[in-house]
NUTORVEX-514884 format. One line per 2 residues: number of its first residue (from 1); their letters; for each residue z, x, y of N, C-alpha, C. Coordinates in steps of 0.02 Angstrom, whole numbers, plus 50000, padded with zeros to 5 digits. Layout:
# residues N
NUM = a = Z X Y Z X Y Z X Y  ...
***
This chain:
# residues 357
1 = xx = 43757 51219 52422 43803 51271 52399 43839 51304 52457  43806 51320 52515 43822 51350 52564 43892 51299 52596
3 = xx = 43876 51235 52598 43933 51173 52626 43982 51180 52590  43980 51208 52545 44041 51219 52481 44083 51275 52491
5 = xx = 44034 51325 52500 44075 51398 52501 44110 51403 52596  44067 51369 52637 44125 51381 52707 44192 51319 52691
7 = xx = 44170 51254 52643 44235 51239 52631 44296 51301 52612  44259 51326 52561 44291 51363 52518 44330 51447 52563
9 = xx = 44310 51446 52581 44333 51513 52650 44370 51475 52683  44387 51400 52718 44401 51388 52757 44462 51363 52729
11 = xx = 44460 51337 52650 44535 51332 52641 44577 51399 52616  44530 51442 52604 44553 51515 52595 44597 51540 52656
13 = xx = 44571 51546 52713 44626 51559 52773 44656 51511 52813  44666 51436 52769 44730 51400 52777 44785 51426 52737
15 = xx = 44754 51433 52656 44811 51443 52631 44855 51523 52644  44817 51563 52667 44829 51624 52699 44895 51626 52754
17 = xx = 44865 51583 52785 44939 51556 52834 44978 51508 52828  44968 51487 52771 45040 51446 52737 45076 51491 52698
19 = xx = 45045 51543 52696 45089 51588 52664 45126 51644 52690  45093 51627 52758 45132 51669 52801 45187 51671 52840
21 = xx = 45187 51583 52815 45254 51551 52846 45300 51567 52828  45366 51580 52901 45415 51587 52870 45473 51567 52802
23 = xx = 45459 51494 52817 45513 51462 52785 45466 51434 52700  45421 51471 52691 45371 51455 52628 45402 51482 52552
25 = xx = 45458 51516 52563 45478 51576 52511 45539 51495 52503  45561 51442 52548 45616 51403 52538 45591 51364 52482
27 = xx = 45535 51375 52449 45511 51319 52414 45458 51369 52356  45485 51373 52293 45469 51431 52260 45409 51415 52217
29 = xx = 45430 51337 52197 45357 51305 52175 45303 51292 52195  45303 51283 52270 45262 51269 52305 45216 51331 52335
31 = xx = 45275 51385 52341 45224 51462 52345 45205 51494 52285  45210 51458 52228 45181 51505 52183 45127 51458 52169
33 = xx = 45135 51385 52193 45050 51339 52167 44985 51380 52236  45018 51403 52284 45002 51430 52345 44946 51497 52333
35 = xx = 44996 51514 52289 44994 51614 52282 44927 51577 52235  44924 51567 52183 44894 51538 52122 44813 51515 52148
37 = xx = 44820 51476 52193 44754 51439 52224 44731 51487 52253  44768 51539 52308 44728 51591 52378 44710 51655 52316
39 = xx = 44741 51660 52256 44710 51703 52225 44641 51686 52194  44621 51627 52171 44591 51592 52132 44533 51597 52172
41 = xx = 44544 51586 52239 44467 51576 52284 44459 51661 52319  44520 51682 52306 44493 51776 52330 44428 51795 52293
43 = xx = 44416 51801 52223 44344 51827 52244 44288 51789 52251  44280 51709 52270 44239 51690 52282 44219 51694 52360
45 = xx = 44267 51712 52416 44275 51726 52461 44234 51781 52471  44273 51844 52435 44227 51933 52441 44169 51913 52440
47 = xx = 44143 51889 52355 44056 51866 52344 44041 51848 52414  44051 51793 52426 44016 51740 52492 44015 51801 52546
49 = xx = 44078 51836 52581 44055 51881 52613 44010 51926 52613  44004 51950 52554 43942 51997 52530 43888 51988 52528
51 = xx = 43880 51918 52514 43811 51877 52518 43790 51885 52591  43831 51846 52629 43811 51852 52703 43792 51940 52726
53 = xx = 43837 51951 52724 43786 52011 52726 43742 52065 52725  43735 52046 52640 43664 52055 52613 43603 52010 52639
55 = xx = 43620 51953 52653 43567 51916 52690 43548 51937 52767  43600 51954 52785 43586 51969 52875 43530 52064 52859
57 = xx = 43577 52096 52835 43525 52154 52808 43448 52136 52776  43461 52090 52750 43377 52065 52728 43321 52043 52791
59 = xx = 43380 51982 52835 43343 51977 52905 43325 52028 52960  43368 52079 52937 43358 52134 52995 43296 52183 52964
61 = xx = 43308 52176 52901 43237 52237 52877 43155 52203 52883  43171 52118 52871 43101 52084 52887 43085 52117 52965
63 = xx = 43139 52089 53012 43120 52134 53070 43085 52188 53076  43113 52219 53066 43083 52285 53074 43021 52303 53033
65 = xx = 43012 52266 52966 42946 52261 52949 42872 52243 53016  42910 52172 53016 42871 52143 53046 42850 52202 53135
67 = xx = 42913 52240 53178 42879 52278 53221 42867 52333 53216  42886 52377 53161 42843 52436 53156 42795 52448 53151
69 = xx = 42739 52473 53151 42674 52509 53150 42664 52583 53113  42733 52610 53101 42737 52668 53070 42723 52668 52989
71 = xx = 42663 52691 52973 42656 52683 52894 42722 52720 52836  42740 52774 52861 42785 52777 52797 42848 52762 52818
73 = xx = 42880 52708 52890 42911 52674 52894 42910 52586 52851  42842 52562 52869 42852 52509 52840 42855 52526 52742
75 = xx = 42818 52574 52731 42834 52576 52645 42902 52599 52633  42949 52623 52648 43029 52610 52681 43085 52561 52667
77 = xx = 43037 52537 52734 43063 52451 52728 43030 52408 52671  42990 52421 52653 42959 52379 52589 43012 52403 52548
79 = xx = 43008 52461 52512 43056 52481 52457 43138 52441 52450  43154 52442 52527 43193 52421 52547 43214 52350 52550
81 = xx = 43170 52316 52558 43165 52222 52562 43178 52211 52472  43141 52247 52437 43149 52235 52360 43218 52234 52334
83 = xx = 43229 52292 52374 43313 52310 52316 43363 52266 52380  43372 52240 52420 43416 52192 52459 43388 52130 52429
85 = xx = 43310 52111 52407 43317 52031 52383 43348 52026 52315  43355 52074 52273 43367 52095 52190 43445 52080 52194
87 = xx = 43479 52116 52273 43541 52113 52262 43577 52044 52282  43524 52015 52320 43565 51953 52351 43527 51922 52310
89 = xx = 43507 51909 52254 43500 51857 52200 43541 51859 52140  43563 51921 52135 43626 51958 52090 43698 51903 52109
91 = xx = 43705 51933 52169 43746 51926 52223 43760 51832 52212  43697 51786 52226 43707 51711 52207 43705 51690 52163
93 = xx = 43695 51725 52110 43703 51705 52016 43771 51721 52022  43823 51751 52053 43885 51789 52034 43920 51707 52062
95 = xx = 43908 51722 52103 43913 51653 52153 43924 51586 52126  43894 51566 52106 43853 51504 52044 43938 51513 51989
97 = xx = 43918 51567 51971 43966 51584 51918 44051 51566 51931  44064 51586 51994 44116 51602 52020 44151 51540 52035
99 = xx = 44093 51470 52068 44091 51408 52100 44113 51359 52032  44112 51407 51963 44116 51342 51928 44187 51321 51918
101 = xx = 44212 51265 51900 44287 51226 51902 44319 51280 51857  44376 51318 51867 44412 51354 51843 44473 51316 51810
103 = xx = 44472 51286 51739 44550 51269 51700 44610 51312 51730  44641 51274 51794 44712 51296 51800 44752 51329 51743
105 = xx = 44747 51312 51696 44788 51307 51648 44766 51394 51602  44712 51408 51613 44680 51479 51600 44715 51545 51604
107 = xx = 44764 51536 51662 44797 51591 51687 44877 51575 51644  44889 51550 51604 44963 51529 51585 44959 51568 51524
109 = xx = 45039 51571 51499 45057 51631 51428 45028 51576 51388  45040 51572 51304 45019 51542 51276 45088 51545 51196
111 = xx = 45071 51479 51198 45105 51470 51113 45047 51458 51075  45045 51508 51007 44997 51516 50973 45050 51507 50895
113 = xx = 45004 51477 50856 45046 51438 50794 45005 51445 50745  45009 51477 50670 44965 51491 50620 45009 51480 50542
115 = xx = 44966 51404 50526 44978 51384 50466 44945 51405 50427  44968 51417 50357 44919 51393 50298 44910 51336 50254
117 = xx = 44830 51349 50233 44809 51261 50220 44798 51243 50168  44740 51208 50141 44706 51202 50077 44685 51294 50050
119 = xx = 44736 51276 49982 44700 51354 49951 44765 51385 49906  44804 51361 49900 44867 51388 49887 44894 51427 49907
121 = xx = 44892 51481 49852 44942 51553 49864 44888 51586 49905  44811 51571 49885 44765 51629 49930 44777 51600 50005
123 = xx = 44776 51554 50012 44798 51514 50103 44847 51566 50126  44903 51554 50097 44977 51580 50117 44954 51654 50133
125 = xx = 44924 51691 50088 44931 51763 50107 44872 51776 50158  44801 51725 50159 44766 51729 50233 44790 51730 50284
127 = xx = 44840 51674 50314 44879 51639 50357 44929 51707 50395  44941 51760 50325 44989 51811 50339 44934 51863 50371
129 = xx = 44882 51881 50337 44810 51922 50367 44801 51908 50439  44789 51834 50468 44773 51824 50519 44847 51828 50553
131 = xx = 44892 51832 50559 44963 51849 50582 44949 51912 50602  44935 51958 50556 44947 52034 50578 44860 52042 50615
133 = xx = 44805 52005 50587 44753 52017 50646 44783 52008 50736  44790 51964 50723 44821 51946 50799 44856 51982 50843
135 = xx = 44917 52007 50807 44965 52039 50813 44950 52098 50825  44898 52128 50799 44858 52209 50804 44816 52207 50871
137 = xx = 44795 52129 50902 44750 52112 50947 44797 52130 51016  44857 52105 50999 44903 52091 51039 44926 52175 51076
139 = xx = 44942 52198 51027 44946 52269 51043 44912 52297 51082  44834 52312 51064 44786 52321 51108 44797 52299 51159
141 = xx = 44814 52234 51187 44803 52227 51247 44867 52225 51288  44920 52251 51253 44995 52263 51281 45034 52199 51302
143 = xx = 45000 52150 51296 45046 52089 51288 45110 52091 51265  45144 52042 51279 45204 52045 51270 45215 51986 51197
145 = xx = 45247 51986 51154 45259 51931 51092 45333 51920 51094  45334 51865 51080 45414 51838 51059 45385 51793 50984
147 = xx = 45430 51823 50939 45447 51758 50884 45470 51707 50880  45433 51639 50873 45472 51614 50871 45502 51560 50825
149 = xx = 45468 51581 50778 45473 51554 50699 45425 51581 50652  45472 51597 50597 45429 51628 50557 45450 51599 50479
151 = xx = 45427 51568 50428 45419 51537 50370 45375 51574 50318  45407 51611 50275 45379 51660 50228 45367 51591 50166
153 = xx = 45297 51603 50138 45284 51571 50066 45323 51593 50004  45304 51542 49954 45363 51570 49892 45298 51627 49867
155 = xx = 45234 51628 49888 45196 51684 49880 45197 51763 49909  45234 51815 49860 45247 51878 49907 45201 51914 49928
157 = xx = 45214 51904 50017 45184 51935 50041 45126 51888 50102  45145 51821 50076 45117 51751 50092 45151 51715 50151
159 = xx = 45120 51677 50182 45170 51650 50246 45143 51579 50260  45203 51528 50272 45186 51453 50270 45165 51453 50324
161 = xx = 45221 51488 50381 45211 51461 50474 45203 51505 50497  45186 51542 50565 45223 51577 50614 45187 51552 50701
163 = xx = 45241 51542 50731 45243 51512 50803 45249 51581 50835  45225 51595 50885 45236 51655 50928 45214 51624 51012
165 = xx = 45255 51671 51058 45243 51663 51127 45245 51714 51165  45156 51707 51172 45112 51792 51218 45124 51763 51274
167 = xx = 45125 51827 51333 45146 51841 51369 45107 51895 51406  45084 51878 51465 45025 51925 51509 44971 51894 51552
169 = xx = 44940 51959 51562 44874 51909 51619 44827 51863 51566  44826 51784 51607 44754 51749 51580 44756 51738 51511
171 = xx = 44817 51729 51478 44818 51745 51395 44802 51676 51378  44811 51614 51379 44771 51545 51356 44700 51550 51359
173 = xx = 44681 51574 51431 44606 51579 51436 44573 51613 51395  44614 51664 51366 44571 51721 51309 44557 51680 51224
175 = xx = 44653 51645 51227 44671 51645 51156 44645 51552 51125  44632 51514 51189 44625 51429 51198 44536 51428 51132
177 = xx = 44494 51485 51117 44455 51461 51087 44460 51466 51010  44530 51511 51013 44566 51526 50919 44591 51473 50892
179 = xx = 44585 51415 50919 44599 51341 50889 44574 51317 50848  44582 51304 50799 44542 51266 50751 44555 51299 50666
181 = xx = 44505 51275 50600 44503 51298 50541 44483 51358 50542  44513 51414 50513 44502 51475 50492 44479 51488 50430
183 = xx = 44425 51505 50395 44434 51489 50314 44390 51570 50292  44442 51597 50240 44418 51635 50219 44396 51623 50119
185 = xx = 44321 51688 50129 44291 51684 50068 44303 51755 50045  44329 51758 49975 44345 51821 49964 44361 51801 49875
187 = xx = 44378 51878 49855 44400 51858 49785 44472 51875 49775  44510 51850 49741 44591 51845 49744 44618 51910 49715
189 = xx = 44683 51924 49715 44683 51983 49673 44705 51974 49616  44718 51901 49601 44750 51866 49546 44675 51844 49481
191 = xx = 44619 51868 49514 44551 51825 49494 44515 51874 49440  44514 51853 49376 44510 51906 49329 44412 51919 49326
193 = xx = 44398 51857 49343 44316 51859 49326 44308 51885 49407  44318 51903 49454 44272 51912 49519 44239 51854 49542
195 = xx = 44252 51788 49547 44252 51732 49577 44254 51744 49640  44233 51724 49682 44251 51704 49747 44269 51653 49769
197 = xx = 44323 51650 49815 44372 51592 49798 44382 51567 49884  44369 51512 49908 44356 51481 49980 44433 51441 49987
199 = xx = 44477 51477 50038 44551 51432 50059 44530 51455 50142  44600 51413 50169 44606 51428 50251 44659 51434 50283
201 = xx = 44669 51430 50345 44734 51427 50379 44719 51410 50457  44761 51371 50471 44757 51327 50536 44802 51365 50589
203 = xx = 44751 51372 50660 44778 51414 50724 44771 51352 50757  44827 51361 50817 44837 51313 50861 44861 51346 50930
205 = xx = 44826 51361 50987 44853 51368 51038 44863 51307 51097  44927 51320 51137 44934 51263 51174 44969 51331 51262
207 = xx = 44951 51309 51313 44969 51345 51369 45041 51356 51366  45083 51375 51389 45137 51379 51375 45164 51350 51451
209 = xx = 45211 51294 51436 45231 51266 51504 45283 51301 51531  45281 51274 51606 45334 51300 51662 45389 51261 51665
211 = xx = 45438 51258 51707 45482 51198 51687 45476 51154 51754  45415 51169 51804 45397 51141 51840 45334 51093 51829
213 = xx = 45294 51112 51753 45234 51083 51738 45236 51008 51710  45320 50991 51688 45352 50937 51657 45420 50927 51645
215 = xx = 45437 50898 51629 45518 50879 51639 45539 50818 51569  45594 50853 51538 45606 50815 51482 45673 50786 51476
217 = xx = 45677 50732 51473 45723 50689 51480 45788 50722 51431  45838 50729 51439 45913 50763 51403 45905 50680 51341
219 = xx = 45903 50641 51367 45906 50580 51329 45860 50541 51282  45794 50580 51291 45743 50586 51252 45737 50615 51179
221 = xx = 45798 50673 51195 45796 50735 51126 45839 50689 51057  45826 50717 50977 45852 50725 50947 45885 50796 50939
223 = xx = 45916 50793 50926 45936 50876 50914 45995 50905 50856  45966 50931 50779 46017 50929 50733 46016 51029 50727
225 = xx = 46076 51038 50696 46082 51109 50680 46094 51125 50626  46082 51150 50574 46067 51168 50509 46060 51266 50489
227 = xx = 46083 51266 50437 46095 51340 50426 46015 51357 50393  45997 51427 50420 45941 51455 50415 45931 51475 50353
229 = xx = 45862 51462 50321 45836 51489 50259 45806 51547 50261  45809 51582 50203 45757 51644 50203 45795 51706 50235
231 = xx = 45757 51761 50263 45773 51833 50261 45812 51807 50345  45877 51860 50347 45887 51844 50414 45991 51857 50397
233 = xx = 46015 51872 50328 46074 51923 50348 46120 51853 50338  46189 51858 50306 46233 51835 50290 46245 51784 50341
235 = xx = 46254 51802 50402 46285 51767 50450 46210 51694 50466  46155 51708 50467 46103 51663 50486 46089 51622 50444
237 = xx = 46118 51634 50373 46111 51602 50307 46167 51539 50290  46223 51575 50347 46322 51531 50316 46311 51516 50370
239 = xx = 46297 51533 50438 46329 51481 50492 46254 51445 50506  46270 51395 50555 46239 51340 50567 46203 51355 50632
241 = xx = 46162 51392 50643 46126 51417 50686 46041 51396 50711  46028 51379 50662 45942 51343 50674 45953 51290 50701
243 = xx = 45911 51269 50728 45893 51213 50782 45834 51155 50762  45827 51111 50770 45767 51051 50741 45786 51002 50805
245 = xx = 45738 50995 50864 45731 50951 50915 45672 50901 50896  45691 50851 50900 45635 50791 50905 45641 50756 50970
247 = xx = 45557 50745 50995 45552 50702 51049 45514 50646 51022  45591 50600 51056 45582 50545 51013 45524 50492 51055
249 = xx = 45488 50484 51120 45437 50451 51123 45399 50464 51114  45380 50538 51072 45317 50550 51053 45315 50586 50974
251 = xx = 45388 50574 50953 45388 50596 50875 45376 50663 50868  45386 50694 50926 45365 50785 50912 45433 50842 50885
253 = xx = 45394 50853 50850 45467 50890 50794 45451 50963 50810  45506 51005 50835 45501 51073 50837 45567 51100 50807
255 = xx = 45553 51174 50793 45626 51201 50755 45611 51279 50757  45683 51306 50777 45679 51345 50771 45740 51415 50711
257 = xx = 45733 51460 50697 45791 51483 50663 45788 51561 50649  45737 51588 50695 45739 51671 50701 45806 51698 50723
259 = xx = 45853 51655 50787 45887 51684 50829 45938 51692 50763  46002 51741 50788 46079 51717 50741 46106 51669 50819
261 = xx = 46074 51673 50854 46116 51620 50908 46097 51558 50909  46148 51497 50913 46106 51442 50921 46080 51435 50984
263 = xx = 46132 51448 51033 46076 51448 51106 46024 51490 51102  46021 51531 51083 45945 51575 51103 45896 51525 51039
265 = xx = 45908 51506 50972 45859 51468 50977 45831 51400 50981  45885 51360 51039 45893 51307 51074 45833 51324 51135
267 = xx = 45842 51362 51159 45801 51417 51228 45714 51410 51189  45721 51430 51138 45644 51446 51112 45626 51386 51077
269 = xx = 45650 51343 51049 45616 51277 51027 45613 51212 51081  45668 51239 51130 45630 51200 51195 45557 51232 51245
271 = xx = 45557 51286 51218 45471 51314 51259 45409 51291 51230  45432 51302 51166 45381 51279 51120 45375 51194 51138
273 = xx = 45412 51156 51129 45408 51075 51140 45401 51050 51210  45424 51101 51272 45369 51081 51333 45317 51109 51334
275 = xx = 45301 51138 51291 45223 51168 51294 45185 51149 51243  45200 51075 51213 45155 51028 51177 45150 50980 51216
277 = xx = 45216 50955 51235 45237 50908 51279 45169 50910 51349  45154 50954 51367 45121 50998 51418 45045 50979 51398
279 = xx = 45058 51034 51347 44957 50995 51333 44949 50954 51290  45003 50886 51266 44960 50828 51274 44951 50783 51345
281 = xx = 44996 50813 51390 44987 50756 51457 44919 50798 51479  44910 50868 51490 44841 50891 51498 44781 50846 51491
283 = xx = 44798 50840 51410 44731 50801 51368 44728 50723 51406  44781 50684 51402 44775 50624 51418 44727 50621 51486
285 = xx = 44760 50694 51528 44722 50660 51613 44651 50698 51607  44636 50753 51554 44573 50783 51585 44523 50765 51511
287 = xx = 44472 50727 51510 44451 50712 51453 44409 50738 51396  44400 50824 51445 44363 50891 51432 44430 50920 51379
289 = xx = 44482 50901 51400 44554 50945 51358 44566 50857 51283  44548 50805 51301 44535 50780 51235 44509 50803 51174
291 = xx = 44435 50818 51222 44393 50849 51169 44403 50906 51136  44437 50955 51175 44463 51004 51150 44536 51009 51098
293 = xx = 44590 50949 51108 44620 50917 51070 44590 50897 50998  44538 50882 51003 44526 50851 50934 44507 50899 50868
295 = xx = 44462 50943 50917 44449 51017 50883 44522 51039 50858  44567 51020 50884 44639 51082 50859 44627 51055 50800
297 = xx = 44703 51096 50740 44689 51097 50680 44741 51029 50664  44716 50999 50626 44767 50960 50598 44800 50959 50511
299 = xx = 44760 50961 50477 44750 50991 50414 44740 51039 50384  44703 51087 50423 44696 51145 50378 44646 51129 50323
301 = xx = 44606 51077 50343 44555 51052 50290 44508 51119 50301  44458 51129 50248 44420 51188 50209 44363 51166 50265
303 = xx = 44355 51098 50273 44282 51063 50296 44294 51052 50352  44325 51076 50394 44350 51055 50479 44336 51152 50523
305 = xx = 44290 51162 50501 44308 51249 50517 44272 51271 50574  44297 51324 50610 44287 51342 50659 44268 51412 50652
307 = xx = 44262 51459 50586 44258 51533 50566 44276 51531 50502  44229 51587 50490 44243 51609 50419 44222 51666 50401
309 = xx = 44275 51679 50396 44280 51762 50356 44256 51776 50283  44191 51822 50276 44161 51826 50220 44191 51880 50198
311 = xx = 44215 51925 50147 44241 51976 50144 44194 52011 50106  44168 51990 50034 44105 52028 50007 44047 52041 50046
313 = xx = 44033 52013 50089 43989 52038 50146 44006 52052 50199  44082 52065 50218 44100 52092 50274 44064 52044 50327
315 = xx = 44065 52003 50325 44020 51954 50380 44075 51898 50408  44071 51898 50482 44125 51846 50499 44082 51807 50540
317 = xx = 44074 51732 50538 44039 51697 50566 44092 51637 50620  44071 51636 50671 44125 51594 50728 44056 51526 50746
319 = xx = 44078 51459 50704 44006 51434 50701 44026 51390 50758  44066 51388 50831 44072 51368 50870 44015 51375 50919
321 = xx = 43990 51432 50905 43918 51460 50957 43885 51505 50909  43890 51464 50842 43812 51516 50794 43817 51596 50806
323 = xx = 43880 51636 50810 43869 51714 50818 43903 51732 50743  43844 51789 50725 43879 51790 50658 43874 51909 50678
325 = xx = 43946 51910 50655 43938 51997 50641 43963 52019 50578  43940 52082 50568 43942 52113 50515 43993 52170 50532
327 = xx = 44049 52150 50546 44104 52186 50554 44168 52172 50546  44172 52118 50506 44258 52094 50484 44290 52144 50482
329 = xx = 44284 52186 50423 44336 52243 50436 44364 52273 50484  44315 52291 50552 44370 52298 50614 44406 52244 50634
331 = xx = 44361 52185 50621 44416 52122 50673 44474 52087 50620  44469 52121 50551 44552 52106 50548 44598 52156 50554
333 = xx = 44576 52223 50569 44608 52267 50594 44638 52255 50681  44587 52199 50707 44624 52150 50783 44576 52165 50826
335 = xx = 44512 52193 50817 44459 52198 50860 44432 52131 50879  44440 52106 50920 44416 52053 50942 44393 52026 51008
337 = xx = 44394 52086 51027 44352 52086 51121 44280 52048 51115  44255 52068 51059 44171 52049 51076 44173 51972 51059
339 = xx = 44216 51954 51010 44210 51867 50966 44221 51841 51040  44298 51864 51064 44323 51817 51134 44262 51823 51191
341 = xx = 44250 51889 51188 44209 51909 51272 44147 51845 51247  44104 51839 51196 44057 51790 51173 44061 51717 51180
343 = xx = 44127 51702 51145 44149 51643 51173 44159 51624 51249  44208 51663 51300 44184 51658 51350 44143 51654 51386
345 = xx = 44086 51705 51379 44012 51674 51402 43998 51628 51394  43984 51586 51329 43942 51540 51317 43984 51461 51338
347 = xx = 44055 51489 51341 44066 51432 51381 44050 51410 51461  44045 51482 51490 44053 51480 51569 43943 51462 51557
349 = xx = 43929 51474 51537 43842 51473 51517 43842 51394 51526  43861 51362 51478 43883 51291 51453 43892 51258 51531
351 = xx = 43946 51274 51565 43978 51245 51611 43937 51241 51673  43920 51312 51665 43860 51309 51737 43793 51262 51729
353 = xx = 43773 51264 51658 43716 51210 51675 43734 51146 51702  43810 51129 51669 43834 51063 51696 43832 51054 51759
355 = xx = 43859 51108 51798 43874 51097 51865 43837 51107 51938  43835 51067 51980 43774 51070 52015 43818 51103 52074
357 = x = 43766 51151 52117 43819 51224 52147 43742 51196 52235
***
């Protein structure tokens, strides 16, 4: 571990002075993969320093154990040897933690996408529930949202699509485990006996690319323009303003039709389609982001689920890591620190047993 971490310091104050170079700002991609990495190993750096010398304080108090003769000196230093070994074992669990492979891709905005699935009209108006959960989440944490498609059901009050693109610190890393079947159990308001009635709705997050992370061929695109459906004002309805790009070597269909501009939503259905474009080349090279690929939603099948919201028991279960709480009602109000903070643990838990430090 130790051969690891003076690597790890030692490319820390290389990249320190590559960044100190003058002519480093001439190359903007290259100082921000720069900035990105010397931040990444900053606090494994602090830890390691701290360690060292918590350890040298440990060697200096054995000392002095070992030559004093003074009795309520050495019980002192005893007291003392305890709470320096407590801290420098603290100190190398943090360590451990810190050492494990960090997903580049963790720190990027995110396109987050929420269908509804099997269930009908009750799907459509879940699909709209988990829209405004999110959205309430989002707030909380002052993120930034852009729309970028939105598809109301013929159910009022119901919603087929909505694409959105957050914006802030680390937001994939938070939002990358909301992937998958969502399925809620509840009774309809349409349901005359009190049935309880099981539909879902499909979340999909993907990192949101740079235009340095991939590059899309001008000659690759389909690209048709079509007048916008639904709420959105005389002019978005008569002129020809929506957008529908296909990439044609990989059949990926995006569209957009919030803007009244066609360039602005030319601008937003190309972010969205390098940032699929993005994490399927991810998946192809890292075979940890396959697996995580397969989990995304594809159907919106009832039997593919990743959570489920009980509503007569207020019970929301995330059966990705078996945590079940008895608090739906705040987390569709957008409380969702503890589901994510949980998930994160048990992944970084997961990862460290994998990894040998």
């Amino acid at each position: 571990m130790f051969e690891k971490l003076e690597k790890v310091k030692s490319r820390y104050h290389e990249i320190a002075e590559l960044l100190a170079a003058p002519d480093i700002t001439n190359d903007q991609n290259e100082f921000r993969k720069l900035s990105k990495e010397y931040s990444g190993l900053e606090d494994i750096v602090n830890a390691y320093n701290n360690y060292l010398k918590i350890r040298k304080d440990v060697e200096d108090n054995k000392q002095l154990l070992f030559e004093t003769n003074d009795t309520e000196m050495k019980e002192l230093a005893k007291a003392e040897q305890e709470t320096l070994e407590g801290r420098l074992e603290e100190v190398e669990k943090e360590i451990k933690e810190l050492l494990i492979p960090k997903d580049p891709v963790d720190d990027k905005n995110a396109i987050l996408e929420i269908r509804s699935g099997t269930g009908g009209e009750e799907a459509a108006l879940f699909a709209a529930d988990l829209y405004r959960m999110y959205s309430r989440y989002f707030e909380t944490k002052r993120w930034k949202v852009e729309l970028i498609e939105f598809n109301e059901s013929s159910t009022p009050g119901g919603l087929k699509e909505v694409v959105l693109n957050v914006s802030g610190k680390s937001i994939y890393g938070d939002l990358k485990y909301e992937s998958g079947v969502h399925r809620v159990q509840r009774v309809p308001k349409t349901e005359a006996n009190g049935r309880v009635h099981t539909s879902a709705a499909s979340v999909a997050v993907f990192p949101e690319a740079e235009d340095f992370d991939i590059e899309i061929n001008e000659g690759d695109l389909k690209i048709d323009v079509f007048r916008s459906g639904g709420a959105g004002g005389q002019n978005v309805n008569k002129v020809e303003t929506a957008i529908r790009i296909t990439h044609l070597p990989t059949n990926t269909v995006v569209q957009c039709q919030d803007e009244r501009s066609q360039i602005k939503n030319k601008m937003k259905a190309m972010k969205v389609l390098r940032s699929r474009l993005y994490e399927h080349e991810l998946a192809k090279r890292d075979q940890e982001l396959v697996s995580q690929r397969k989990k995304m939603v594809k159907s919106g099948d009832r039997s593919d689920k990743i959570r489920t919201y009980n509503f007569p028991q207020n019970r929301l279960t995330d059966h990705s890591i078996g945590l079940t709480l008895y608090n739906l009602s705040d987390v569709v109000e957008g409380d969702l620190d503890e589901i994510i903070d949980k998930l994160k643990t048990a992944d970084r838990a997961e990862r460290l047993a994998d990894t040998e430090v």
